[in-house]
C-alpha positions in Angstrom: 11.9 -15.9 23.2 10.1 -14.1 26.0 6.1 -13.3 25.4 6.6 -9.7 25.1 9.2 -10.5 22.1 7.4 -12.9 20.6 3.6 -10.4 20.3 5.8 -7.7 19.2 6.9 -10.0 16.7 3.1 -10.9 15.8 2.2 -7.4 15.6 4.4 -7.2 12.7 2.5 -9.8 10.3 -0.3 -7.7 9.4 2.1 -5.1 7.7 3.7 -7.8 6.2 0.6 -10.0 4.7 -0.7 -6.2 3.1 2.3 -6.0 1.6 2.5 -9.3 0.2 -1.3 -9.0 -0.6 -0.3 -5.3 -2.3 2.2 -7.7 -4.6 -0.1 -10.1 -5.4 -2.8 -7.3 -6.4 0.4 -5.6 -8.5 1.5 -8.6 -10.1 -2.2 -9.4 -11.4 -2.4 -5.4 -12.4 0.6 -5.8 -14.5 -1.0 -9.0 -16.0 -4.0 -7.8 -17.4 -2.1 -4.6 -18.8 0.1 -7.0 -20.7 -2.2 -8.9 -21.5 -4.6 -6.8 -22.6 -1.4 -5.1 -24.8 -1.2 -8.3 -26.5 -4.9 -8.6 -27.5 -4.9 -5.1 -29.0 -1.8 -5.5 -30.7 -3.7 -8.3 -33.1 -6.4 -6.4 -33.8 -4.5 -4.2 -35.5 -3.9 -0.1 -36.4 -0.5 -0.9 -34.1 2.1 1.8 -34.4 5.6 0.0 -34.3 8.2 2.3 -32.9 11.6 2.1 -31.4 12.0 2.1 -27.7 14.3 4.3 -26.3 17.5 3.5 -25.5 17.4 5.2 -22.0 15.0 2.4 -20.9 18.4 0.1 -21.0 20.1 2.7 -18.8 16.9 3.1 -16.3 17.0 -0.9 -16.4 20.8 -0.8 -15.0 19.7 2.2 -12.6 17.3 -0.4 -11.3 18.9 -3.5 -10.8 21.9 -1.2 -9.3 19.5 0.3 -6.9 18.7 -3.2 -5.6 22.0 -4.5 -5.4 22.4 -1.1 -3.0 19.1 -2.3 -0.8 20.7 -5.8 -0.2 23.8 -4.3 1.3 22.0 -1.5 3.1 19.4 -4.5 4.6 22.8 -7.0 5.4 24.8 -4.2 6.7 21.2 -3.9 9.3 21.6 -7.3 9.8 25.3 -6.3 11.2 24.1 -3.4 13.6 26.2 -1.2 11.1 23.9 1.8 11.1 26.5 4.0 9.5 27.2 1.9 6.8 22.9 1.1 6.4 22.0 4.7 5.9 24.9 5.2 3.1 23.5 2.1 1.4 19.9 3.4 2.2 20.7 6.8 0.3 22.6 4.9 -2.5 19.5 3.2 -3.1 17.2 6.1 -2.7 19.4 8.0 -5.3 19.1 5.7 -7.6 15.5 5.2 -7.7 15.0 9.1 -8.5 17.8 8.7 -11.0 15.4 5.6 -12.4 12.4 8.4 -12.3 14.5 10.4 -14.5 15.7 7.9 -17.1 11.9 7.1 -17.2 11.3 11.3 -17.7 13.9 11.3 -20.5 12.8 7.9 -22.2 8.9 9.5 -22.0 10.6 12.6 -23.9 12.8 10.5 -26.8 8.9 9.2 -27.1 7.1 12.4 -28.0 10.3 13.4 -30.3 9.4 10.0 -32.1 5.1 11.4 -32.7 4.5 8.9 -30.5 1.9 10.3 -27.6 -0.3 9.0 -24.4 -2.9 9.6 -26.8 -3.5 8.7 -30.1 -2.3 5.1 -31.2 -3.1 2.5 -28.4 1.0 0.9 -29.1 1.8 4.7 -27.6 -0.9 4.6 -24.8 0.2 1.1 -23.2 3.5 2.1 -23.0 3.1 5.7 -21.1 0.5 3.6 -18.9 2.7 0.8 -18.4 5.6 2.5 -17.6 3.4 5.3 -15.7 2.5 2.9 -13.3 5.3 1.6 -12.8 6.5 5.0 -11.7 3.9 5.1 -9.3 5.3 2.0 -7.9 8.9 3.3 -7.4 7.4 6.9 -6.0 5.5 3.8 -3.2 8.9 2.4 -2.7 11.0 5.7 -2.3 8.3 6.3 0.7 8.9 3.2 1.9 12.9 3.6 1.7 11.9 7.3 3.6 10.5 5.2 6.2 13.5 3.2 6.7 15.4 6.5 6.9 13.8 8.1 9.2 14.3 4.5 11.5 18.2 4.9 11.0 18.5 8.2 12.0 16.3 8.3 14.7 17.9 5.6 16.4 14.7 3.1 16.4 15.4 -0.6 18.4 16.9 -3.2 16.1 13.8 -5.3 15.3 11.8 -2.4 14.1 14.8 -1.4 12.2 15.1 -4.8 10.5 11.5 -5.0 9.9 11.4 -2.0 8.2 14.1 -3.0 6.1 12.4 -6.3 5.6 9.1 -4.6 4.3 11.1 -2.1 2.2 13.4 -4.9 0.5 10.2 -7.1 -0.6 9.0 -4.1 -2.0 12.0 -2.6 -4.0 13.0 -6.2 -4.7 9.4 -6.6 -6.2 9.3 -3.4 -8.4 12.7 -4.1 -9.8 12.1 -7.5 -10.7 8.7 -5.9 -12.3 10.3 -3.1 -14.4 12.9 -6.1 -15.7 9.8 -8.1 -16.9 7.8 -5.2 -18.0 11.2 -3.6 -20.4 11.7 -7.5 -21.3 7.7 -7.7 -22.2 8.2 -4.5 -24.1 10.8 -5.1 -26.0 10.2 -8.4 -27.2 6.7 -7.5 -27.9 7.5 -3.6 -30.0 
């Protein structure tokens, strides 16, 4: 590998380790929030409601939406630009379609009386899932990034970094909405 490969190379682990270290940070987040859902629930004055069943749907959205990043990040690998931007949009699709599962599932919520305020069982879900949102709004930016890298013709290592940073990501927020519906519905 020639030295002016091998820095560019280098000057790609920074990027990397913050997004690894923006995990990390996410993953203890979303610990404390369940955690801190299971202390309040035994104290008591716990409002037990049904989830909605659109949470099932924005769970398959999800895990869909990742299945379309590992083809769009393989068909990178391949040169196959044509066939990574189709794969790329796939993916963006369904993470807005996710967004709006999680929209509908907030409404079939507020039909049940249950509210962002009022009973904490209510609260910790909207901020849970809320969050989460915020996560998969992060990781359409990112797949905007990779985009943007496709179209616009970018060399093949920055294009399969970009990919790499936006797969860790998407891969990360899918596996955290599986836990956090899983943590939720085991724990209604």
């Amino acid at each position: 590998m020639s030295d002016s490969l091998r820095n560019k190379s280098n000057n790609f682990k920074p990027i990397k380790f913050i997004v690894w270290l923006f995990v990390v940070s996410s993953v203890m987040f979303f610990a404390a929030f369940t955690s801190a859902y299971i202390v309040r629930r035994a104290a008591g004055n716990w409002n037990v409601f049904e989830l909605p069943q659109v949470f099932v749907y924005s769970s398959i959205l999800i895990v869909m939406s990742s299945v379309t990043l590992f083809v769009a990040n393989l068909k990178a690998k391949q040169a196959n630009i044509a066939q990574q931007k189709l794969f790329l949009w796939l993916t963006f699709l369904l993470g807005i379609a996710f967004l709006i599962a999680q929209y509908f599932a907030w409404k079939m919520l507020v039909s049940q009386g249950v509210y962002l305020t009022g009973n904490p069982s209510g609260s910790f879900l909207y901020v849970i899932s809320g969050f989460h949102g915020l996560h998969i709004i992060a990781g359409l930016f990112i797949l905007i990034t990779c985009l943007i890298a496709a179209y616009s013709g970018l060399s093949q290592e920055k294009n399969l970094f970009r990919m790499e940073i936006a797969s860790i990501f998407w891969h990360f927020i899918d596996i955290l909405w599986i836990y956090l519906y899983l943590f939720l519905f085991l724990n209604q």
